[in-house]
N, C-alpha and C positions, 0 to 999 in steps of 0.2 A: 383513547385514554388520555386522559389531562390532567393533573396536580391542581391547582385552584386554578381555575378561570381557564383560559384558554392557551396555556405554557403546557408543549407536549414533555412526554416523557422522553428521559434519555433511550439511546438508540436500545443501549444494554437492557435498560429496564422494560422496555416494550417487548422485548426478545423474550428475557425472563415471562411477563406474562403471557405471551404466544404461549410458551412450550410448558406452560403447567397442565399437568393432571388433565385430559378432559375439554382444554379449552380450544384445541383444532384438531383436526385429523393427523394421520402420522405422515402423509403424504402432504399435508398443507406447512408442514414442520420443515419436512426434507426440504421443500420449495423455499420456504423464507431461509433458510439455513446457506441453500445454493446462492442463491440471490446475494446476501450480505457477504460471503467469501469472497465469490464472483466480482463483488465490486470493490471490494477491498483489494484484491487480487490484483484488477483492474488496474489500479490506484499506482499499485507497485508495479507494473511493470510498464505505466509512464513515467513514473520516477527514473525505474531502470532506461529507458531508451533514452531521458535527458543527459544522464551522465554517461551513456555509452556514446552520444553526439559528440561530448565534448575529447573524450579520446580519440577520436575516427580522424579526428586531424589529424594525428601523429602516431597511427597506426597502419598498416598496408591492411588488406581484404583479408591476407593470408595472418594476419596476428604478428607480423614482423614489426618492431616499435623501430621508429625513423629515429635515426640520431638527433634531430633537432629533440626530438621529444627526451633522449635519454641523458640529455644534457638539462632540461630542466621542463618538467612540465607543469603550464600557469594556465586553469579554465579561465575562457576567455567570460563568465560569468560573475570569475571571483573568486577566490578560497571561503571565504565564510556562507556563500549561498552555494556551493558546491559541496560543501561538507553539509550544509542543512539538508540538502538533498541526501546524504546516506543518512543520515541520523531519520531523517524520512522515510527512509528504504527501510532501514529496521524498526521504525516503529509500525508499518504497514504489516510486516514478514511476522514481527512480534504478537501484533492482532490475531492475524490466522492462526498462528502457533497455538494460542492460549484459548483460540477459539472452535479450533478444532481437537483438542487435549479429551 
């Protein structure tokens, strides 16, 4: 599917057309449906393992926080790309949400 010329449609809109009326099986529906959570999924739980790296410094195995860390903790990435990373986590979690409603 293409809009003029060879510019695909967006993800959303391709999804929409998949799942009208008639146009796949119910089982080719569930498959593209698995697929796109699955990668969204994906998505967010590399986000999640980056910002759990950046705590493991200053955390023990057992979840105990080292006092260097409770004294002040600075991701060695940065505050502003470490907060884009959650703002990233919830737009990924918000996708599923909305997507699976």
């Amino acid at each position: 599917m293409t809009v003029s010329g060879d510019t695909p449609l967006p993800v959303e809109n391709r999804l929409n057309g998949m799942m009208e009326e008639g146009a796949v099986s119910a089982e080719r529906k569930l498959k593209s449906f698995r697929y796109v959570v699955g990668s969204v999924n994906d998505s967010a739980l590399k986000v999640w393992a980056e910002l759990w790296r950046e705590f493991q410094q200053g955390v023990t195995p057992n979840g105990v926080v080292l006092p260097a860390t409770e004294r002040g903790f600075k991701p060695s990435c940065g505050w502003p790309e470490f907060l884009e990373k959650f703002w990233l986590l919830k737009h990924y979690l918000d996708y599923v949400h909305n997507f699976v409603k």
